[in-house]
Phi, psi and omega in degrees: 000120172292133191325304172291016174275332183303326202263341157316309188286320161307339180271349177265016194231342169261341171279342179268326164318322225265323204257349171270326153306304169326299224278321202274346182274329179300322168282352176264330148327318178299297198305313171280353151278325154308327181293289200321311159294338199259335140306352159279330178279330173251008185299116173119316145344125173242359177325137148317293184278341157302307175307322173314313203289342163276326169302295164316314135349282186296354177268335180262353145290350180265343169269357167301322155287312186308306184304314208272306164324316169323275171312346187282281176316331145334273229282326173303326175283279232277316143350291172305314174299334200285297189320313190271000168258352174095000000 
């Protein structure tokens, strides 16, 4: 593989980060307005599986920065590297 094909792949590899980051914030955006409803729709509720399920929630919502530092640093990495081949 020829430097420019490395650096091809690299640009192509921070434009599908940068475009996977757009797509994973419109779904965590989908995902906290349905919470956001379905707490309102359950306020009050002791159910077991309501509580389950509010749990669950708060756990895959505790995970949304993280994912979204992922693709950042992906595209941020591999930017550095296209950059030191010149």
């Amino acid at each position: 593989m020829s430097v420019g094909e490395v650096k091809a792949s690299l640009r192509a590899a921070i434009e599908a980060a940068r475009q996977g980051r757009r797509v994973f914030d419109q779904a965590a955006s989908d995902a906290e307005a349905a919470t956001r409803m379905a707490n309102a729709v359950l306020q009050g509720s002791r159910n077991e599986e309501v509580t389950g399920a509010r749990q669950a929630l708060a756990a895959a919502g505790a995970e949304v920065e993280p994912a979204r530092r992922r693709f950042d640093n992906t595209a941020k990495h591999a930017n550095t590297y296209l950059t030191r081949l010149g």
